[in-house]
TIZAVO-488167 format. One record per residue (C-alpha): residue number from 1; x, y, z. Coordinates in Angstrom, 1 decimal. Example, Ala and Ser with C-alpha at 12.3 -4.5 7.8 and 13.67 -1.06 7.14 Angstrom:
<banus>
@n=1; c1=12.3; c2=-4.5; c3=7.8
@n=2; c1=13.7; c2=-1.1; c3=7.1
</banus>
This chain:
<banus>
@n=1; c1=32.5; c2=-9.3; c3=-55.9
@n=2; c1=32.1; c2=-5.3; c3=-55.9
@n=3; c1=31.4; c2=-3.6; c3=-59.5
@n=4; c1=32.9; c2=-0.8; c3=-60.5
@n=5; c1=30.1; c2=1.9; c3=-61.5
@n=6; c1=31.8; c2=5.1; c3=-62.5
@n=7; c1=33.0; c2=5.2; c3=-66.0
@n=8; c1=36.4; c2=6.2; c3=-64.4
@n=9; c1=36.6; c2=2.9; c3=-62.2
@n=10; c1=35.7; c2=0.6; c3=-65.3
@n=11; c1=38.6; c2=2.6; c3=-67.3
@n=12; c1=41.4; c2=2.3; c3=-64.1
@n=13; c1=40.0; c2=-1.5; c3=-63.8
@n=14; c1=40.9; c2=-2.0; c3=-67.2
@n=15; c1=44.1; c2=0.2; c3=-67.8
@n=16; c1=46.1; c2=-0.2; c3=-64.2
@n=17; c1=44.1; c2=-3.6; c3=-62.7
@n=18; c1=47.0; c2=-4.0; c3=-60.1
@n=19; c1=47.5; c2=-0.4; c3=-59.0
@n=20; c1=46.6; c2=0.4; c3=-55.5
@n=21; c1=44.5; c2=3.6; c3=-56.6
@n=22; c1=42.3; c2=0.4; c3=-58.4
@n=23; c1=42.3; c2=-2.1; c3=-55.5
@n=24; c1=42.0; c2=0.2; c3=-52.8
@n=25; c1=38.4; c2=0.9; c3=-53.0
@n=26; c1=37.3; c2=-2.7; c3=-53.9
@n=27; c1=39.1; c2=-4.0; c3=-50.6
@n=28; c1=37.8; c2=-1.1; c3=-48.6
@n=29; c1=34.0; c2=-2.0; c3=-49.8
@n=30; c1=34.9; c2=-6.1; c3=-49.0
@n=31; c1=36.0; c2=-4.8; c3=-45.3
@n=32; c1=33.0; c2=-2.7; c3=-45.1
@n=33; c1=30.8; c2=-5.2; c3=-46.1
@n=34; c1=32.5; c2=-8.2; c3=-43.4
@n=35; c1=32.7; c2=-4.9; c3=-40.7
@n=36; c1=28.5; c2=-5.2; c3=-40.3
@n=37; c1=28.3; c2=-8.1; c3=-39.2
@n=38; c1=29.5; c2=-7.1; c3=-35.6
@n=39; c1=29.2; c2=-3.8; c3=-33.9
@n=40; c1=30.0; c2=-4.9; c3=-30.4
@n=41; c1=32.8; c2=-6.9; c3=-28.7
@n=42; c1=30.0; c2=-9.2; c3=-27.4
@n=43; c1=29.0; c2=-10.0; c3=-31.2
@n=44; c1=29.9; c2=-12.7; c3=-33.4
@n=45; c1=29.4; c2=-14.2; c3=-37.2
@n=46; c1=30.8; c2=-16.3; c3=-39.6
@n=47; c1=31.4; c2=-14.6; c3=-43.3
@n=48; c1=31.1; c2=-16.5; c3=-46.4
@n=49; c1=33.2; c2=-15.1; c3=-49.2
@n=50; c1=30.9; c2=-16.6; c3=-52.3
@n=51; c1=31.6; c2=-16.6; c3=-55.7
@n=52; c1=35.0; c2=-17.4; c3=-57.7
@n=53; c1=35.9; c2=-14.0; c3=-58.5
@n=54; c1=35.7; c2=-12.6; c3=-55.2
@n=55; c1=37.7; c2=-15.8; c3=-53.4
@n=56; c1=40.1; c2=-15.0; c3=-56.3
@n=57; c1=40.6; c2=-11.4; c3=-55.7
@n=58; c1=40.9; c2=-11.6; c3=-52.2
@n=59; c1=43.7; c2=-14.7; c3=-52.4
@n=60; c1=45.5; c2=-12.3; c3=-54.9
@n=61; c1=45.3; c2=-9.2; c3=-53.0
@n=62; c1=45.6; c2=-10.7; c3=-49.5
@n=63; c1=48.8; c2=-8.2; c3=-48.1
@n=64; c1=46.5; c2=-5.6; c3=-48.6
@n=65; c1=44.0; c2=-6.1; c3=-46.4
@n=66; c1=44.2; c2=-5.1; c3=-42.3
@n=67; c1=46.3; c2=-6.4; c3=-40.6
@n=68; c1=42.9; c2=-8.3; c3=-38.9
@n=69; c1=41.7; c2=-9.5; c3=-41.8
@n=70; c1=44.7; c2=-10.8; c3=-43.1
@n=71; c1=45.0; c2=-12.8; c3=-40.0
@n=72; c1=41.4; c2=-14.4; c3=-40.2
@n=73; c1=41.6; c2=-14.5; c3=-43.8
@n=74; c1=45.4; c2=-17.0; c3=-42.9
@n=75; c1=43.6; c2=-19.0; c3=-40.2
@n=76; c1=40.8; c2=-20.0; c3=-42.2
@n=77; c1=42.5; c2=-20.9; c3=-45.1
@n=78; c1=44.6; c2=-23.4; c3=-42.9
@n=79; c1=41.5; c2=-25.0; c3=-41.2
@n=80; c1=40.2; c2=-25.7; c3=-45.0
@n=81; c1=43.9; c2=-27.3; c3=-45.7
@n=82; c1=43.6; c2=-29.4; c3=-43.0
@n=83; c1=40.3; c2=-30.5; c3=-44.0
@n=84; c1=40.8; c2=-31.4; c3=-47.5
@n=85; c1=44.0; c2=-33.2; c3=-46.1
@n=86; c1=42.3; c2=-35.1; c3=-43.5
@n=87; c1=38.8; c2=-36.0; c3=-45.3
@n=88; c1=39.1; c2=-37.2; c3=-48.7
@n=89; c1=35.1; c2=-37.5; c3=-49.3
@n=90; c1=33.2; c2=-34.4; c3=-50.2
@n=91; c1=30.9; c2=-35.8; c3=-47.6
@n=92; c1=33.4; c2=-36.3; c3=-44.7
@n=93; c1=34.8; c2=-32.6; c3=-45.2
@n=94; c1=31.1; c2=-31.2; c3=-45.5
@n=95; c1=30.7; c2=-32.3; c3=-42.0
@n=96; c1=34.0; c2=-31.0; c3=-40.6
@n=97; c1=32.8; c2=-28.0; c3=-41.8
@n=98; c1=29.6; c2=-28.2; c3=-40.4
@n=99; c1=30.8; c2=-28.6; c3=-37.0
@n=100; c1=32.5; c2=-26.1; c3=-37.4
@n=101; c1=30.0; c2=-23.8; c3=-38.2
@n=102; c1=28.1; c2=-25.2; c3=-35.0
@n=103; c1=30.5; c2=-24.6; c3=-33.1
@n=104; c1=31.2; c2=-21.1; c3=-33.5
@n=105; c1=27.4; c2=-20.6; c3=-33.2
@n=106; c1=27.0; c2=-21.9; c3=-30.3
@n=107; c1=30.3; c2=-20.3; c3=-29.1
@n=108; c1=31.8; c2=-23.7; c3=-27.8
@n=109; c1=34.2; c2=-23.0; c3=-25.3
@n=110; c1=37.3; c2=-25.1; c3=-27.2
@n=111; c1=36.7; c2=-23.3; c3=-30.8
@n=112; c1=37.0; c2=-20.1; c3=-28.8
@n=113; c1=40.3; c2=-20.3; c3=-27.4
@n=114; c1=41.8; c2=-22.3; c3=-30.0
@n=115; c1=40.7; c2=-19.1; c3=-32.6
@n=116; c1=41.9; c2=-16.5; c3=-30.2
@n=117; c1=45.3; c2=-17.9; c3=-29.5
@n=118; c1=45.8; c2=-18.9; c3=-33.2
@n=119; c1=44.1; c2=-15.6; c3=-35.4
@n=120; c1=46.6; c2=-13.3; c3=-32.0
@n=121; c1=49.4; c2=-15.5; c3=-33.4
@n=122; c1=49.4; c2=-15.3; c3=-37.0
@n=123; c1=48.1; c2=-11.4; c3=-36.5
@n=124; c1=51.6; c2=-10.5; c3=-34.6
@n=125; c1=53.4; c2=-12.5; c3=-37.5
@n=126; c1=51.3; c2=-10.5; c3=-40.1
@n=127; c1=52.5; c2=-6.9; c3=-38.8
@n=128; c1=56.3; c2=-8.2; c3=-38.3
@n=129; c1=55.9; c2=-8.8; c3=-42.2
@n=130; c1=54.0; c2=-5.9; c3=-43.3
@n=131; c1=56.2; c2=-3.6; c3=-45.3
@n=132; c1=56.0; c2=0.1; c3=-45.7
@n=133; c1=56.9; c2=-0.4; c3=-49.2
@n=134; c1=53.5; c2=-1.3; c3=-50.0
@n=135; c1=52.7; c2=2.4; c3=-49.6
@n=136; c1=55.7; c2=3.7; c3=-51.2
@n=137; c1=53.9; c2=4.6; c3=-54.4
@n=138; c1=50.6; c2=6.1; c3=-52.7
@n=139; c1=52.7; c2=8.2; c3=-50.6
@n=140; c1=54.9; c2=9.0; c3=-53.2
@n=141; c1=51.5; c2=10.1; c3=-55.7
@n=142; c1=50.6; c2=12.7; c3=-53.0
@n=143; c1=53.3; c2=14.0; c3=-52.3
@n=144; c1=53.9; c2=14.4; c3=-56.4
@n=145; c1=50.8; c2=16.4; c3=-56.4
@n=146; c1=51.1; c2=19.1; c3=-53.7
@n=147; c1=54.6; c2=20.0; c3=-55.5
@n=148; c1=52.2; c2=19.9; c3=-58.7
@n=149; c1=50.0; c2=22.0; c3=-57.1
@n=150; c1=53.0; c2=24.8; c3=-56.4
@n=151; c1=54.1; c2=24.2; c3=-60.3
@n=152; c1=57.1; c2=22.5; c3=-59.3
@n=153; c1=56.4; c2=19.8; c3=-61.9
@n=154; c1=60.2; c2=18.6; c3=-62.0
@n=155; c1=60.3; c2=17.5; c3=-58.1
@n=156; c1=56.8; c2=16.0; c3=-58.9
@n=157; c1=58.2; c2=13.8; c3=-61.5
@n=158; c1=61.3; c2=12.9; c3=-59.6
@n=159; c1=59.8; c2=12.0; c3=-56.5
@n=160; c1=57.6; c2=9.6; c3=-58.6
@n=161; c1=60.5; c2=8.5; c3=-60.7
@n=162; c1=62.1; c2=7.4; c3=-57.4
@n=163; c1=59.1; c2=4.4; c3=-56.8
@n=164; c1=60.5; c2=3.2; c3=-60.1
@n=165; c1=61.9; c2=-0.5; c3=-59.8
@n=166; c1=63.4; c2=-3.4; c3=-62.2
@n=167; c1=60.7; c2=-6.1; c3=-60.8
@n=168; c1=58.6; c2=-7.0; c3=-64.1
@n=169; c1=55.0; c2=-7.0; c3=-62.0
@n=170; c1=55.8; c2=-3.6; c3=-60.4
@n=171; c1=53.4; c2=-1.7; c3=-62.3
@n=172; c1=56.2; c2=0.4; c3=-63.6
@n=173; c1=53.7; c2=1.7; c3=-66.2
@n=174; c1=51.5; c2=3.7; c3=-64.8
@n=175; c1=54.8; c2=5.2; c3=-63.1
@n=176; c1=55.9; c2=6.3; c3=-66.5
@n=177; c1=52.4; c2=7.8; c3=-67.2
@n=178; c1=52.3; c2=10.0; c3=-64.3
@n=179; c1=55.5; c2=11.1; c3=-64.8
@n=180; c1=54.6; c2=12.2; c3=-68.2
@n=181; c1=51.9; c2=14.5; c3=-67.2
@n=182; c1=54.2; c2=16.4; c3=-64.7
@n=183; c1=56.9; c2=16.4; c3=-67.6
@n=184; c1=54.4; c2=17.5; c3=-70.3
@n=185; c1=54.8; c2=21.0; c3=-68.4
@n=186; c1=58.0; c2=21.6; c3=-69.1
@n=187; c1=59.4; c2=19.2; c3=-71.5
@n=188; c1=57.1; c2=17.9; c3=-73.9
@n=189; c1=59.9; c2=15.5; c3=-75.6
@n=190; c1=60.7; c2=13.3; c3=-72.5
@n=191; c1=56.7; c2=13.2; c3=-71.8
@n=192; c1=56.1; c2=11.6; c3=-75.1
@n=193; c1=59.0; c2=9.4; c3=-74.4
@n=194; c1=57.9; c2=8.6; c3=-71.4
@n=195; c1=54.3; c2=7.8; c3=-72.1
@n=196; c1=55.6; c2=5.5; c3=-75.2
@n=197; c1=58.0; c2=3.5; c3=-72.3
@n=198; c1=54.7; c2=3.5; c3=-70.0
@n=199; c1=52.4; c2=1.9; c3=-73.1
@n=200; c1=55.3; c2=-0.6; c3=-73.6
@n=201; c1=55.0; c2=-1.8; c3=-70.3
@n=202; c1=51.3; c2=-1.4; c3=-69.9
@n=203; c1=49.6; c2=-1.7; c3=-73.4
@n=204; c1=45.9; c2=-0.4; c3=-72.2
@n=205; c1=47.5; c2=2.7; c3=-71.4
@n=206; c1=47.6; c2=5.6; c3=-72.9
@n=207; c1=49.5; c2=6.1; c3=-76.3
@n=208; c1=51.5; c2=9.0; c3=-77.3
@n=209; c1=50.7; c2=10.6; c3=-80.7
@n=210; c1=53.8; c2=8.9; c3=-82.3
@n=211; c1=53.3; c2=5.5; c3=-81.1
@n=212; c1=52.6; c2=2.9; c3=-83.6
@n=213; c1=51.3; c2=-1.2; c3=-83.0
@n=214; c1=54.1; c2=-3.4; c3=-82.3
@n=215; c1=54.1; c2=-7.1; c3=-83.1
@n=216; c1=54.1; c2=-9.5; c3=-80.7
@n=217; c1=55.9; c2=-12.4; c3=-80.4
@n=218; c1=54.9; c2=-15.8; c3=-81.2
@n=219; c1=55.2; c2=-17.8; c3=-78.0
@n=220; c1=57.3; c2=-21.1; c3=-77.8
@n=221; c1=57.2; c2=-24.0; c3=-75.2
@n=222; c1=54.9; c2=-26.7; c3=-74.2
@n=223; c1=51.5; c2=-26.4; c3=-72.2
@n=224; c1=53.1; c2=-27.3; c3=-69.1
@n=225; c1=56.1; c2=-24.8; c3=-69.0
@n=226; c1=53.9; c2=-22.0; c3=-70.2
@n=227; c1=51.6; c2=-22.8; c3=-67.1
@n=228; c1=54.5; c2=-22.8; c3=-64.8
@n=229; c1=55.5; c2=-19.6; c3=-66.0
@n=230; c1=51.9; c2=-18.3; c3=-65.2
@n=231; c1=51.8; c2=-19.7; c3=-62.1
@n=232; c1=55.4; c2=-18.1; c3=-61.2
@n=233; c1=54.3; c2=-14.6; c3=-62.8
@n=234; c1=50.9; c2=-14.2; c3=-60.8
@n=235; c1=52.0; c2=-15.6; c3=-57.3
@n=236; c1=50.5; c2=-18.4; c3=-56.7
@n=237; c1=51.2; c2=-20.0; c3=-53.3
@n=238; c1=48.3; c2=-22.3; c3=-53.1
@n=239; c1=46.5; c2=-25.0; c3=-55.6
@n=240; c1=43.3; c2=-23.7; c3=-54.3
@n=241; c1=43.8; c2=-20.8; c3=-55.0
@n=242; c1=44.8; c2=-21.6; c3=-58.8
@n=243; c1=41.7; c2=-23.5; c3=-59.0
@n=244; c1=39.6; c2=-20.7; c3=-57.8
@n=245; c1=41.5; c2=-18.1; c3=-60.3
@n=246; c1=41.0; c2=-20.9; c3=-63.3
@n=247; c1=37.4; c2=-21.0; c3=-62.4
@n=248; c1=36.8; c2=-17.3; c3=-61.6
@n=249; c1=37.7; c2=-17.5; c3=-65.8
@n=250; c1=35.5; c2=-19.4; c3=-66.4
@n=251; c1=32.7; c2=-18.1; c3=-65.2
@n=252; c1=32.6; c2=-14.6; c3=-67.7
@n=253; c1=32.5; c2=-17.1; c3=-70.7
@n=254; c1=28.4; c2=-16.9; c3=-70.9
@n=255; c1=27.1; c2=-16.4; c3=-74.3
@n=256; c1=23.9; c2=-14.4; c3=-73.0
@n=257; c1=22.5; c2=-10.7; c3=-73.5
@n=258; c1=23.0; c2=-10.1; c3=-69.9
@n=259; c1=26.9; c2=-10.7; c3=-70.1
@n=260; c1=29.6; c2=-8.3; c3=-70.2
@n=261; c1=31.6; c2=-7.9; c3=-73.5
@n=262; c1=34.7; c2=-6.0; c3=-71.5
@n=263; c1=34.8; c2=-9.3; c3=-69.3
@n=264; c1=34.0; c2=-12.0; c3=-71.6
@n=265; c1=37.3; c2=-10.3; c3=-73.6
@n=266; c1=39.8; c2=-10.1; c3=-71.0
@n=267; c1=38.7; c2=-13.8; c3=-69.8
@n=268; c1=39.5; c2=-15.0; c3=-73.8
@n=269; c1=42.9; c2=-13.5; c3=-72.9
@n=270; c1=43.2; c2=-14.7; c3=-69.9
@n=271; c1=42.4; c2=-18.3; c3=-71.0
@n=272; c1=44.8; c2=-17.9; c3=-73.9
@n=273; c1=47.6; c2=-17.4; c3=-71.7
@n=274; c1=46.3; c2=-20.0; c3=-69.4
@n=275; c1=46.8; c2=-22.1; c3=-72.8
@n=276; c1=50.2; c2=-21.0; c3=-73.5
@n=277; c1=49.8; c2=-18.8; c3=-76.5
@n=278; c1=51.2; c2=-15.0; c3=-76.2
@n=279; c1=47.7; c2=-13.8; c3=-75.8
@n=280; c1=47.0; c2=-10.1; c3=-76.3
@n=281; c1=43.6; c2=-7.7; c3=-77.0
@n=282; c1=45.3; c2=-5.5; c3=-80.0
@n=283; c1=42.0; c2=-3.6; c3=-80.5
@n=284; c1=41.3; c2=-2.3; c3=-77.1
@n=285; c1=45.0; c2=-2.4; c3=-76.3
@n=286; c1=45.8; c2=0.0; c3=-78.6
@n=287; c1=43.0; c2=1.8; c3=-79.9
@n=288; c1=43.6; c2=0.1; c3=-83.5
@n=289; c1=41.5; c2=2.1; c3=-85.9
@n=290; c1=42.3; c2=-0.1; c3=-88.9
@n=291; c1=40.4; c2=-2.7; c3=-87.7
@n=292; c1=42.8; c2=-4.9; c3=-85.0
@n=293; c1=41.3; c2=-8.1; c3=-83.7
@n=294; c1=39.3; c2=-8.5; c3=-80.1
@n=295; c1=41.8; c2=-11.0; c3=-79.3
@n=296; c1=45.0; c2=-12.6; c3=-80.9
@n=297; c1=46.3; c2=-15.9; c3=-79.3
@n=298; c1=50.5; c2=-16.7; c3=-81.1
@n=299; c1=52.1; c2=-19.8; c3=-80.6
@n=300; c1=54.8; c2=-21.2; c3=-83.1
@n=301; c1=52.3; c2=-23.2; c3=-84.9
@n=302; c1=49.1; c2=-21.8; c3=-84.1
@n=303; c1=47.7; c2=-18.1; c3=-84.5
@n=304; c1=44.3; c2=-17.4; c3=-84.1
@n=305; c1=42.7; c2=-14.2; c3=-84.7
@n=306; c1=39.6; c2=-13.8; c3=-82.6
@n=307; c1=36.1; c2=-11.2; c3=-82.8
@n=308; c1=33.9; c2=-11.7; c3=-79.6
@n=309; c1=30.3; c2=-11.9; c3=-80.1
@n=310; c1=29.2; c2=-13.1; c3=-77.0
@n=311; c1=25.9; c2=-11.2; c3=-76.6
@n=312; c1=24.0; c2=-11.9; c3=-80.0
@n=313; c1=20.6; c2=-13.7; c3=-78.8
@n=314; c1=20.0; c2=-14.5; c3=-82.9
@n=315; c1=20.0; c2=-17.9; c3=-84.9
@n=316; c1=22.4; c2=-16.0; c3=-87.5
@n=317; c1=26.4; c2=-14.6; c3=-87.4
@n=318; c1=25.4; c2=-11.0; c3=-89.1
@n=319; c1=27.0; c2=-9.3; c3=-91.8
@n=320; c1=28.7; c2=-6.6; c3=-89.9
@n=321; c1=30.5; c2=-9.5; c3=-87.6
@n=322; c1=31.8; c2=-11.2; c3=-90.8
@n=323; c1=33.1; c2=-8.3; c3=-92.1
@n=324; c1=35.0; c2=-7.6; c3=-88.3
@n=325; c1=36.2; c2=-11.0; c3=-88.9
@n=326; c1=37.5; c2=-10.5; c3=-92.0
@n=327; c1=38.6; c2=-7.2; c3=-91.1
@n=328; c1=40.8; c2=-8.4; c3=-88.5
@n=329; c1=41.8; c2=-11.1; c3=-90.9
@n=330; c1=43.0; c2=-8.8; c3=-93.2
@n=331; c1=45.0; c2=-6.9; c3=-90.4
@n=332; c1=46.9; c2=-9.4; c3=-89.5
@n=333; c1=47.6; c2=-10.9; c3=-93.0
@n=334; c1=49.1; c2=-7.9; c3=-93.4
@n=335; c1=50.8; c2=-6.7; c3=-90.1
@n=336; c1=52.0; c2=-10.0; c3=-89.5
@n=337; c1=52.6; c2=-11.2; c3=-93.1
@n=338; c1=51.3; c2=-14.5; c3=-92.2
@n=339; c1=48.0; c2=-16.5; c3=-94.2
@n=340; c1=48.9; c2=-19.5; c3=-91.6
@n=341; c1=46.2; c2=-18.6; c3=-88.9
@n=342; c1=42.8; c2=-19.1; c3=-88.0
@n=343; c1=40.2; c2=-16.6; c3=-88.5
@n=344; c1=37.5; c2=-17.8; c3=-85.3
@n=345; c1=34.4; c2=-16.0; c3=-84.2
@n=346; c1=32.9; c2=-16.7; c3=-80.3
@n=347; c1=29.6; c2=-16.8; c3=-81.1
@n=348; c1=26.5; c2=-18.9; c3=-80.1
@n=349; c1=25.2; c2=-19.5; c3=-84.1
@n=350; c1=27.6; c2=-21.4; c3=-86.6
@n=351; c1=25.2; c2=-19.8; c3=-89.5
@n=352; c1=25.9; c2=-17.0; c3=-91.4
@n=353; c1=23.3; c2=-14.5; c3=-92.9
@n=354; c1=22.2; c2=-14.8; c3=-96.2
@n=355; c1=24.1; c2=-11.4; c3=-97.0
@n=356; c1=27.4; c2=-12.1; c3=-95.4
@n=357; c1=30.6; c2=-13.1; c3=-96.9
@n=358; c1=34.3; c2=-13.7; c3=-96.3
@n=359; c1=37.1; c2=-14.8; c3=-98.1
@n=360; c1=38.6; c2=-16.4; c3=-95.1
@n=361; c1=37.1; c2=-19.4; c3=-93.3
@n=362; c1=35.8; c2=-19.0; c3=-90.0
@n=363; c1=35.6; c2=-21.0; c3=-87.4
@n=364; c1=33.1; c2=-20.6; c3=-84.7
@n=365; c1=33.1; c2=-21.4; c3=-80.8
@n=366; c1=29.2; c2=-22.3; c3=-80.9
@n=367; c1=26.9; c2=-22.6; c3=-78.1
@n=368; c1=27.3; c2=-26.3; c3=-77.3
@n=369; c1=31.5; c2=-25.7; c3=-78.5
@n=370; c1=31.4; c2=-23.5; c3=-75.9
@n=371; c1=30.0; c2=-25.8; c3=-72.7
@n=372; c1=32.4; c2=-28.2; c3=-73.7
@n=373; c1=35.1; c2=-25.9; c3=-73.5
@n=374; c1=34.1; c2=-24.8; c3=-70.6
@n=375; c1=33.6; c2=-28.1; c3=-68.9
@n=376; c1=37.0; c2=-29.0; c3=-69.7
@n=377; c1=38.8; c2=-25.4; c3=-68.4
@n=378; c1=36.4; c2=-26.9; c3=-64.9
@n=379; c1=38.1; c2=-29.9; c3=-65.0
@n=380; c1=41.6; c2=-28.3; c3=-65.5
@n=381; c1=40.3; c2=-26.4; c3=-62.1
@n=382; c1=39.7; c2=-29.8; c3=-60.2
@n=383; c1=42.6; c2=-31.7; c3=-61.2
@n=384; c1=44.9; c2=-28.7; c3=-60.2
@n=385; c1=43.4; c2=-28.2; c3=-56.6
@n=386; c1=43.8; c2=-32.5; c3=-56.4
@n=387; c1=47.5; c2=-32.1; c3=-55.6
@n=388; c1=49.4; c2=-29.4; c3=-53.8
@n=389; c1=51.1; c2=-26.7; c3=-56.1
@n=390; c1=54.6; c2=-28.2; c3=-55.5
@n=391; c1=53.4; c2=-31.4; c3=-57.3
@n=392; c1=52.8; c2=-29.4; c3=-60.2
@n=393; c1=55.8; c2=-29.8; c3=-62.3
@n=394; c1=55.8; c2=-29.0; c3=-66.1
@n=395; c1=56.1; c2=-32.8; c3=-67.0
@n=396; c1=52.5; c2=-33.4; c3=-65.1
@n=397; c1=50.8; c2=-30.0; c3=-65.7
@n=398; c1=51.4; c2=-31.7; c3=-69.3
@n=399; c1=49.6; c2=-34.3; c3=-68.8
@n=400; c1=46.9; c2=-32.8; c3=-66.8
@n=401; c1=46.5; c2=-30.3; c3=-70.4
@n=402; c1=46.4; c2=-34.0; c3=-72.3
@n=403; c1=44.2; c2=-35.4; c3=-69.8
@n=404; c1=41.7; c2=-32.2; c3=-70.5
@n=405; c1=41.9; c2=-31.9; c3=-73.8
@n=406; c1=43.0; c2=-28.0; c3=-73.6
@n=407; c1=46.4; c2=-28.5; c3=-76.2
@n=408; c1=47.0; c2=-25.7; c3=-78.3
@n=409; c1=47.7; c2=-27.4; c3=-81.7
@n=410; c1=44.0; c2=-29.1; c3=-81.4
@n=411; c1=41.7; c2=-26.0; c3=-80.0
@n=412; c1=40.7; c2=-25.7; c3=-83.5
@n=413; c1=39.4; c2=-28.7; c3=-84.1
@n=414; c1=38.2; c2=-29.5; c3=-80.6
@n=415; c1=36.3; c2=-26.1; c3=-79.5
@n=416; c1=35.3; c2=-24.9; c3=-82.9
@n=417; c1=33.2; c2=-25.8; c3=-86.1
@n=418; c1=33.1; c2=-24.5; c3=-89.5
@n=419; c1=30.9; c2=-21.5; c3=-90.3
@n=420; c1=27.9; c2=-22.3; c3=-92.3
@n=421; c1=26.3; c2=-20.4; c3=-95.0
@n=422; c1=22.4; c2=-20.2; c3=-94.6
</banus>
């Protein structure tokens, strides 16, 4: 999967992950990269797409690719359908696909036409479906700025304010923020307003000066209907691709000096609304300065407030992370006027330091808390990709949460273990 290297990439990943002026240049780089493999007609490869996050991005960000892409990108994932329904044994399908692979290498006669008449096919199919609308806000965005560029800041804003829609994933946000820098020109009111509307939608974007944290709400339902309403809200079509999106999770929870704290936090999140709680990062979300929580996971009965320590290498939890703890214990005692929550630390030691203290007790996701929790999240990802996606209901994605042990009301006392004093 392509990193972002400029400070301004990591900030757009972060603040508008969905926008095409963030995507854009990460599919541009995957195209690039599959383009090298052939520079003439007469050449020919296969591509392997490795690693969870990229298989992930790609199945999530499909329409977005060319049109050729799109197509190969279709066929394949049908031959791997057809595999998994046809050979049940992880050996049996492992030598479909080797044959296949043989085949195209030796450019058999059969694979050939059955490729070209089948990747021509779902190509035509793929630009009688392909939508201007998908370019509506990047046209929109440059046209905004050459009126911006002649000072006509009000047709800059309206033409953006016309991309504006009711769907709830339509990035409406960042909409609302670049409309309130063409307004800040002339009416300074309505660009506050707007930028307030845009945080509301978005919450790593910007706030306005006179924006304050909101409380979130505790979520209610079961396991299973939360996960349907995941599954509804991000798109899935496929159990595969679930699977791949569950495990491409997984993989940034590493307790190592080599990991990425950005990452490991917005997988916590992730994984909390995986779990069904309203899950939220109140301390990079809003630039709290009076000490807001890494992460916050709400449910009816549960309420954990979470600090990420993911890259201490030593055999103690230090003062300074006991007093973030108890910081962002303290915060939502009082925000939330609750003492009914958890106070949790992800950290690889259960031991605190011989000068730390805390008034609340802390529970720690430890090293070997940790693996398990992550070997149950993998088998969450196998048991989903078992079945098709139409199978899962909210009655057996229920019992697929029992089966795994990932229920909400026993995290606590599954994936965590009382801090220690040393």
């Amino acid at each position: 999967m392509p990193n972002q290297n400029s400070l301004a990439d990591e900030s757009d990943t972060q603040r508008i992950p969905n926008s095409i002026t963030t995507i854009s240049p990460t599919i541009h780089e995957i195209e690039q990269g599959m383009g090298r493999t052939v520079r003439s007609k007469s050449d020919y490869s296969l591509i392997f797409l490795l690693g969870d996050k990229l298989q992930d991005f790609i199945s999530r960000h499909s329409n977005m690719f060319t049109p050729e892409t799109q197509a190969q990108w279709k066929f394949f994932k049908q031959i791997a359908k057809d595999i998994k329904h046809n050979y049940s044994s992880i050996e049996e399908s492992n030598k479909q696909l080797n044959n296949l692979i043989e085949k195209v290498l030796v450019q058999d006669d059969s694979w050939i036409q059955l490729y070209k008449s089948k990747v021509q096919k779902i190509y035509k199919e793929v630009l009688s479906q392909k939508q201007d609308q998908d370019y509506t806000f990047e046209q929109a965005e440059q046209a905004a700025w050459q009126y911006a560029l002649n000072k006509n800041y009000q047709e800059a804003a309206r033409v953006i304010n016309q991309t504006v829609t009711s769907d709830s994933g339509s990035n409406n946000g960042i909409k609302y923020e670049l409309m309130a820098t063409y307004y800040d020109k002339f009416d300074q009111q309505r660009a506050f307003d707007l930028q307030k509307k845009a945080h509301n939608e978005q919450s790593f974007l910007f706030k306005s000066p006179n924006s304050s944290y909101s409380k979130r709400t505790k979520k209610v339902g079961s396991e299973g209907i939360s996960f349907c309403e995941y599954i509804k809200k991000y798109g899935f079509e496929d159990s595969n691709d679930l699977a791949t999106h569950i495990r491409a999770i997984n993989d940034d929870l590493l307790y190592t000096n080599y990991a990425d704290e950005t990452n490991f936090r917005a997988s916590i999140q992730k994984l909390g609304e995986l779990l069904g709680f309203d899950s939220s990062q109140p301390e990079a979300e809003t630039a709290i300065k009076e000490g807001g929580p890494d992460n916050l996971w709400l449910d009816q009965s549960t309420q954990i407030v979470i600090e990420d320590k993911n890259r201490r290498a030593s055999d103690e939890i230090f003062k300074g992370d006991v007093e973030q703890i108890t910081t962002s214990s303290n915060w939502f005692a009082e925000k939330y006027q609750s003492q009914t929550f958890y106070s949790v630390i992800f950290h690889p030691s259960i031991i605190f330091a011989s000068d730390a203290h805390t008034n609340f007790k802390v529970h720690v996701v430890s090293e070997s808390k940790l693996q398990l929790l992550k070997e149950a999240i993998y088998k969450l990802a196998v048991g989903i990709c078992q079945e098709s996606l139409n199978y899962w209901s909210a009655e057996n994605l229920q019992n697929l949460f029992c089966d795994t042990k990932l229920l909400k009301h026993s995290f606590i006392s599954t994936y965590t273990v009382p801090a220690k004093k040393n």
